[in-house]
N, C-alpha and C positions, 0 to 999 in steps of 0.2 A: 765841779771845780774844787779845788784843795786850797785851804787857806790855814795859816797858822793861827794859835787863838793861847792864850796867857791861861795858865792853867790858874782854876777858880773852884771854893768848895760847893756851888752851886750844879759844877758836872763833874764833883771829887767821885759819884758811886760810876761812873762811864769808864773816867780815866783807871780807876782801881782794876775793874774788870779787864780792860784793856789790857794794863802794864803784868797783873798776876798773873795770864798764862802765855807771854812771849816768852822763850824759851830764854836762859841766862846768855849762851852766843849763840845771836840767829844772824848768821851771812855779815859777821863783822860787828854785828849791833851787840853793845853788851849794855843788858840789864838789870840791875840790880836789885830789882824789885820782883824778882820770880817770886811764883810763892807764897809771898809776904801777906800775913792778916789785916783784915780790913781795920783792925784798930792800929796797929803798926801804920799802915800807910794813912792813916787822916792825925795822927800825932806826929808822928817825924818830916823834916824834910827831905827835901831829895836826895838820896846816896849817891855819892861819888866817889 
């Protein structure tokens, strides 16, 4: 089952892995966060 869940720094090192290697546009998704260093993404918020 798939359920949605409030991002938390308790599953920040998951979501990190996650979001750094989806491609910048994958099939319409754009993300801003390719790439990005693990210290970059546990001090910034989300780019839009």
């Amino acid at each position: 089952m798939l359920y949605c869940k409030e991002a938390n720094f308790a599953d920040m090192e998951k979501e990190y892995l996650f979001v750094r290697d989806i491609p910048a546009d994958e099939n319409g998704f754009t993300n801003a966060w390719t790439g990005v260093s693990r210290e970059d993404f546990a001090q910034k918020p989300c780019l839009r």
